[in-house]
VOMAR-586803 format. One record per residue (C-alpha): residue in three letters; x, y, z. Coordinates in steps of 0.25 Angstrom, whole numbers, padded with zeros to 4 digits, always signed. Layout:
ALAXYZ...
REM end
This chain:
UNK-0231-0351-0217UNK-0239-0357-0205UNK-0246-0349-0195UNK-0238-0354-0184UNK-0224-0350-0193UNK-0231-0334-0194UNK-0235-0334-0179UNK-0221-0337-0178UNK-0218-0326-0187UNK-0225-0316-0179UNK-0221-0318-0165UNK-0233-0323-0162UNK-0237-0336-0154UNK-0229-0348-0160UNK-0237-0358-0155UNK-0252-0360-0153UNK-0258-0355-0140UNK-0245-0350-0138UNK-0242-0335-0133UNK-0226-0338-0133UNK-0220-0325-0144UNK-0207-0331-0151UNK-0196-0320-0149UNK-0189-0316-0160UNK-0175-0324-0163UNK-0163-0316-0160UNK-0157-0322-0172UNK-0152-0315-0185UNK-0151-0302-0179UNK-0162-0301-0171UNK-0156-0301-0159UNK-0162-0292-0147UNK-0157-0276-0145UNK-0148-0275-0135UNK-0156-0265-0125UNK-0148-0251-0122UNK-0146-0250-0106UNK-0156-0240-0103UNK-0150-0228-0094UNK-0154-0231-0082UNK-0148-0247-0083UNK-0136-0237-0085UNK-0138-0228-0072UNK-0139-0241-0064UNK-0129-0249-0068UNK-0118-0235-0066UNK-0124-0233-0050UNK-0122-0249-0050UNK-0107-0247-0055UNK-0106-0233-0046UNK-0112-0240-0031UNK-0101-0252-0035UNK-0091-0240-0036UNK-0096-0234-0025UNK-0096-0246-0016UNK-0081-0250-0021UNK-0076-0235-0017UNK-0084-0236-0002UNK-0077-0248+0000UNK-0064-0242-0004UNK-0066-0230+0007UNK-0071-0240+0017UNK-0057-0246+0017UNK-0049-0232+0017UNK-0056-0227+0026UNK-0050-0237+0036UNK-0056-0247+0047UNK-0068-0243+0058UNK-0064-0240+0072UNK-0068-0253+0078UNK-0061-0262+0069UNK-0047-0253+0070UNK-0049-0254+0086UNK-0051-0268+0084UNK-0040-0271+0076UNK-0030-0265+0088UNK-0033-0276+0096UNK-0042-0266+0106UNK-0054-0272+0106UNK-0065-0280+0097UNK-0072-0270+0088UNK-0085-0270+0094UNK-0079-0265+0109UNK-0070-0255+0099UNK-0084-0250+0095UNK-0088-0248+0110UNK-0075-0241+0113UNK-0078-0230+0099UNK-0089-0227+0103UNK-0088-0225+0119UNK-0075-0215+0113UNK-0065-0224+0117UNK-0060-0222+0102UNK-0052-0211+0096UNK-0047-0209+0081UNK-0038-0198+0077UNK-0038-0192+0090UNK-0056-0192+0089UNK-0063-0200+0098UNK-0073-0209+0087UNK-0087-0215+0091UNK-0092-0217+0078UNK-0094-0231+0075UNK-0087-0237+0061UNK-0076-0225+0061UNK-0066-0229+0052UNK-0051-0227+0053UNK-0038-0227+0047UNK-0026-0236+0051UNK-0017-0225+0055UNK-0028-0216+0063UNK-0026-0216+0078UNK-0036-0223+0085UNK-0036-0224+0099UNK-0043-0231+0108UNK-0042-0228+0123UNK-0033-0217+0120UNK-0022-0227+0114UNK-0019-0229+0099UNK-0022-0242+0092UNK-0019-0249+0080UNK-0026-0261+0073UNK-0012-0265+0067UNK-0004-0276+0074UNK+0008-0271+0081UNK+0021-0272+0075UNK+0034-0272+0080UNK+0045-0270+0068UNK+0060-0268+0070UNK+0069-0263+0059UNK+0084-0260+0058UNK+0085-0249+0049UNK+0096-0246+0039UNK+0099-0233+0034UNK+0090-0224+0024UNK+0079-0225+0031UNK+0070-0215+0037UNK+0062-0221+0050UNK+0051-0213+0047UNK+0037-0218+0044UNK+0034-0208+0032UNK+0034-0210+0017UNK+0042-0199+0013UNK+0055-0200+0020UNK+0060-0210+0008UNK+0065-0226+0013UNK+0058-0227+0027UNK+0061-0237+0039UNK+0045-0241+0034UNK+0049-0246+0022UNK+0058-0257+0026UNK+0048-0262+0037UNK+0035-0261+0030UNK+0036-0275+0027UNK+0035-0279+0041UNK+0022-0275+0047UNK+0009-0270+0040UNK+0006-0262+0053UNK+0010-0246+0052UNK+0022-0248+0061UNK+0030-0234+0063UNK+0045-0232+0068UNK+0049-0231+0083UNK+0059-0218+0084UNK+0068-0215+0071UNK+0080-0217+0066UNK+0088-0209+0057UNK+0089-0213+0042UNK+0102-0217+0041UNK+0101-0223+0055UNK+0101-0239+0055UNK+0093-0248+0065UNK+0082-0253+0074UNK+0069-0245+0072UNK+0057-0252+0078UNK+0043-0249+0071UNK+0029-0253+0077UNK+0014-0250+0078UNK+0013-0252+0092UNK+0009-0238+0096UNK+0012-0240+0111UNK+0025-0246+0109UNK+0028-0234+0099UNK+0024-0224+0111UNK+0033-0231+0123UNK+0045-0233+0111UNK+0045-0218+0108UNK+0040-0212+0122UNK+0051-0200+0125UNK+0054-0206+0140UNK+0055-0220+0138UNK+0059-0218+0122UNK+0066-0231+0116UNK+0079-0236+0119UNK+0088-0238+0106UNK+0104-0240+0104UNK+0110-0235+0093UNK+0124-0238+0088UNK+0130-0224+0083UNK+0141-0220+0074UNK+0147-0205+0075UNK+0155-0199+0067UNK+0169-0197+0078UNK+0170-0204+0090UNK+0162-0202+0101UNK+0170-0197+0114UNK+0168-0203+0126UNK+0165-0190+0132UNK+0153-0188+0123UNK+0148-0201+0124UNK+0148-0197+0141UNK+0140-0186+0135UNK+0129-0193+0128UNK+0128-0204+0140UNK+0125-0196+0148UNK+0115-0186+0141UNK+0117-0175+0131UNK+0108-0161+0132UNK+0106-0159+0117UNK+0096-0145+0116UNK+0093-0145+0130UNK+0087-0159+0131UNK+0096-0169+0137UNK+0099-0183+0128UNK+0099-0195+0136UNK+0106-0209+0129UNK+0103-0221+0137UNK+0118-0226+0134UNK+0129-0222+0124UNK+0143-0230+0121UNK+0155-0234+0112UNK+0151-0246+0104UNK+0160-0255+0106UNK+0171-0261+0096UNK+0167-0247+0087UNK+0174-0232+0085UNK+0171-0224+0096UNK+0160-0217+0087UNK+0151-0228+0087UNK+0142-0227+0099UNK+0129-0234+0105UNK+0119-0225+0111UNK+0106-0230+0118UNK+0094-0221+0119UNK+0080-0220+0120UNK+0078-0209+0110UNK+0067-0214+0098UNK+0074-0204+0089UNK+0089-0205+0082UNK+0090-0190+0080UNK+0095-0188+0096UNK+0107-0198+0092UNK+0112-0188+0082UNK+0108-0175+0093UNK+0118-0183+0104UNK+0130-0185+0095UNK+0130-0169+0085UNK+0130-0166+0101UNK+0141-0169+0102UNK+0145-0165+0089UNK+0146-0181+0083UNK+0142-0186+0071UNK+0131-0197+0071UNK+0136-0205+0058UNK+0127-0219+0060UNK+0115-0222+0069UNK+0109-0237+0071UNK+0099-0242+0081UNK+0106-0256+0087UNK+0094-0257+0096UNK+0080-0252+0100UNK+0077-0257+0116UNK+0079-0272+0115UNK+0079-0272+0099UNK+0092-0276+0091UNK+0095-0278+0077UNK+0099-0292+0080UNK+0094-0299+0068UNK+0089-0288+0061UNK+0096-0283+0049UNK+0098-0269+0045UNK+0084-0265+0037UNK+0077-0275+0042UNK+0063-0276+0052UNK+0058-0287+0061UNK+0047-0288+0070UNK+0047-0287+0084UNK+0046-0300+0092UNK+0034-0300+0104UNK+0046-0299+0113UNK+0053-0287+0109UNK+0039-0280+0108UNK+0038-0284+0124UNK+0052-0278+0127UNK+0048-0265+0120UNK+0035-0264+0127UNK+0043-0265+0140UNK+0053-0252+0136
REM end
């Protein structure tokens, strides 16, 4: 053996003047130990795993917890968000009934935010008819089974609600919308909103009772006023249309167990210049931009 094979050997230099040490061959099982991960390689890599957690679960809150104040102003088409934040913070800005100057107070889409005193909402207005058929209940609640919601959800992502009610087996127009000043002058007590409705009883209704409901019925001391009340024409004399302003369905029946009549079938023919032309039972459309001016004029 040469002294250049045992330097070899030994792991010494393999070559003169040379300070180079030959590793060892990981051939023929000698390859390298695997290194245990020591604890604390551990301990980092879990708070590495736990921050991405973390982060993920913030981000999470972040979006329940709803939009800041400035952008939810914005998004009602009152002004920019920088002036929105001028506004907040000179206490122009109330949430919930609370005045808020902080700056980046988040809120929820069905909060009430005022600005000025006058509610606002960042969705786009939406203007749905619908011509209801019987079983359903004009109520905006979950619990009161089939629901004039379900058969217009499809129409509008915006959270529209009912004007006035229907009863559920009554048929007809019901208008919904998100257009809270609208909704205010559609339901104000005085001015109310003009609907006729086309009434079937279960007797005929004498001409001397329907003198009595023309020209205003006191039913527990308040006195009930129709705009118009007659025979529909080519029908039995218990078939009736009867135009008031009333939002609510409940003071039809009131008039006529008065009078100690029946109301067997209730259906909304029209709601101020709305009609069902075109518009098949269960079915919804959108309001065009002049029917949404003749409303506003009421």
């Amino acid at each position: 053996m040469s002294r250049h094979q045992e330097s070899s050997r030994d792991g010494k230099a393999s070559g003169r003047g040379s300070n180079n040490i030959r590793s060892k061959s990981n051939a023929r099982g000698n390859a390298p130990i695997k290194r245990k991960t020591t604890d604390s390689a551990k301990g980092t890599a879990a708070k590495g795993k736990a921050s991405e957690a973390t982060k993920a679960t913030s981000s999470k809150n972040k979006a329940k917890d709803g939009i800041r104040l400035n952008k939810y102003i914005s998004n009602s088409g009152v002004c920019s968000r920088r002036e929105a934040d001028m506004y907040i913070a000179t206490g122009q800005v109330s949430v919930n009934g609370e005045i808020i100057n902080e700056m980046g107070y988040k809120v929820k889409l069905d909060d009430d935010v005022r600005f000025d005193g006058t509610r606002i909402n960042p969705e786009p207005k939406a203007y749905v008819l619908l011509n209801k058929p019987k079983g359903f209940s004009v109520t905006t609640s979950n619990e009161k089974g089939m629901t004039v919601m379900d058969l217009v959800a499809p129409a509008t992502k915006s959270r529209i609600q009912p004007v006035g009610r229907l009863g559920r087996n009554a048929t007809g127009l019901i208008l919904f919308t998100n257009d809270e000043k609208l909704m205010q002058k559609l339901t104000n007590s005085k001015a109310g909103l003009p609907r006729l409705f086309h009434i079937e009883l279960d007797k005929n209704l004498k001409a001397e009772d329907l003198e009595k409901i023309a020209k205003g019925l006191v039913v527990e001391g308040k006195k009930i006023f129709v705009e118009d009340i007659s025979y529909v024409t080519g029908s039995p004399k218990k078939e009736v249309g009867l135009k008031l302003r009333n939002v609510g369905n409940s003071v039809i029946r009131t008039i006529f167990e008065q009078l100690e009549y029946q109301v067997v079938r209730v259906d909304c023919v029209t709601i101020a210049s709305l009609t069902k032309k075109d518009l098949p039972r269960g079915k919804y459309k959108h309001l065009s931009q002049q029917e949404i001016n003749n409303l506003m004029m009421l």
